[in-house]
C-alpha positions in Angstrom: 203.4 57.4 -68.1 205.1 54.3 -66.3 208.3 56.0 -65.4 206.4 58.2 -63.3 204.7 55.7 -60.9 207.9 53.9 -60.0 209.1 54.7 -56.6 212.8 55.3 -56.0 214.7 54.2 -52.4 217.6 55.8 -51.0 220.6 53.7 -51.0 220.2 53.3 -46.9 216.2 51.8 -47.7 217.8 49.1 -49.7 220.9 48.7 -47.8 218.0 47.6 -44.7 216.1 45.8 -46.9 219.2 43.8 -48.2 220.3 43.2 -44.2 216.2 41.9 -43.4 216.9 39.2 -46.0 220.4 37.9 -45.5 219.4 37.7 -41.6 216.0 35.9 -43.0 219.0 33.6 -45.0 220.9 32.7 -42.1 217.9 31.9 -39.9 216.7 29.6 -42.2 220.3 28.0 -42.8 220.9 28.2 -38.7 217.0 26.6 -38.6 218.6 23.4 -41.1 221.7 22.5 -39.6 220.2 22.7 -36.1 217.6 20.0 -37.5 220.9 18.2 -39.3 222.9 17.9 -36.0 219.7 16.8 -34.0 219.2 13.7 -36.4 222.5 13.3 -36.2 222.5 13.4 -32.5 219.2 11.0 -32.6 221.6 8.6 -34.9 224.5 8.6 -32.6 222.4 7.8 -29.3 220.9 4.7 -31.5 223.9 3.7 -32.1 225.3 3.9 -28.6 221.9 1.9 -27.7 222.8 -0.8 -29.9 226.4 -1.0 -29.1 225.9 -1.3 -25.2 222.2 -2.9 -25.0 223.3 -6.1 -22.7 224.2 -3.3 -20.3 222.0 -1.2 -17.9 221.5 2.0 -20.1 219.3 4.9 -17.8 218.8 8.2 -18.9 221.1 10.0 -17.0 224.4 8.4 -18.6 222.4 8.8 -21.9 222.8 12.8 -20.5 226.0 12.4 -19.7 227.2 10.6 -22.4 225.9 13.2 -25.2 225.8 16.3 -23.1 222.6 16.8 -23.2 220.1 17.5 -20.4 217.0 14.8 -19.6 214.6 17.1 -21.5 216.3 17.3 -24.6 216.9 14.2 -24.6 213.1 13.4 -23.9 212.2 15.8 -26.5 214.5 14.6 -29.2 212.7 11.1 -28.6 209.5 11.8 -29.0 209.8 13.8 -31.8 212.3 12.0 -33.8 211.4 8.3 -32.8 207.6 8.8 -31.9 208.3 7.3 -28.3 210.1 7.7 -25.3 213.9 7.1 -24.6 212.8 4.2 -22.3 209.9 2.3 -24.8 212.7 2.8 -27.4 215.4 1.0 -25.6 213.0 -1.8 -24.5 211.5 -2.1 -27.9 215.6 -2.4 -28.8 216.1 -5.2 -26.4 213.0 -7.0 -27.4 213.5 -6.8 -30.5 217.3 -8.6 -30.2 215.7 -11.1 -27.5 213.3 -12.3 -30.8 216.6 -12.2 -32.9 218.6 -14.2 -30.6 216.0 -16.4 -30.0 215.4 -17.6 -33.2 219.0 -17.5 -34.6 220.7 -19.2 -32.3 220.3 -22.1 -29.4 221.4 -20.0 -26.7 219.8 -20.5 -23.5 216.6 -18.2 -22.6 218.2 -16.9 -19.7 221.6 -16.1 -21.5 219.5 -14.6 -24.0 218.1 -12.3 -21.6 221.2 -11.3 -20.1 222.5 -10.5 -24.1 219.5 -8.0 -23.9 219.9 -6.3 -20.4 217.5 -7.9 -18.8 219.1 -9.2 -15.2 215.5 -10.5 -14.2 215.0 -13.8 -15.9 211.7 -14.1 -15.1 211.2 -10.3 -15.9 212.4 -11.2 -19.3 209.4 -13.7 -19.8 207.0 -11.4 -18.6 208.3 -8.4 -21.1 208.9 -10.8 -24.0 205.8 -12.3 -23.4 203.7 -8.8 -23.2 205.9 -7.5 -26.0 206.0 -10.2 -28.6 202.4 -12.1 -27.5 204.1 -15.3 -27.1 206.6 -16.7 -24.4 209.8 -16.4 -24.5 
């Protein structure tokens, strides 16, 4: 008989079992919108990249700007962006340098000064290792 075989739970078994999955629930909703606010984060540093790239941007005011310590930040780069902070910024200025360059007559050296580069002759070298051509 099939009635037999079924096993019954006391009220406090499935009260436990009920807790177990709504604290499996909210780890999985925590997990998401931890994952939501660090693309979001990601997004927001981007921006501030592109917003401010004629100016010296280091690490540490990227820190200090987003509250976040130099590991995370490191971290959130090479897993979201598939480089580092730095190699992303560059790959940012270079990548205005070869918009500037060939949208507008503005000077090369004005041009590198658009894209945070102080070093003229730094700029050529980058451009030049970056791009495959000269500046």
């Amino acid at each position: 008989d099939m009635a037999k075989s079924i096993n019954y739970h006391s009220v406090e078994q499935i009260n436990a079992a009920a807790k177990i999955l709504e604290a499996c629930t909210c780890y999985v909703l925590l997990n998401d919108l931890i994952s939501i606010r660090k693309d979001q984060l990601v997004h927001r540093i981007n921006e501030y990249i592109d917003e401010h790239i004629s100016e010296d941007i280091s690490v540490d005011d990227l820190c200090k700007q987003f509250h976040i310590s130099r590991s995370a930040l490191y971290r959130f780069y090479s897993e979201n962006q598939n480089s580092g902070i730095a190699a992303y910024i560059k790959s940012k200025r270079m990548e205005k340098a070869k918009q500037l360059l060939r949208e507008t007559m503005i000077p090369i050296r004005e041009v590198a000064l658009k894209c945070g580069f102080s070093d003229y002759n730094y700029f050529c070298r980058s451009f030049k290792k970056y791009m495959g051509i000269p500046a």
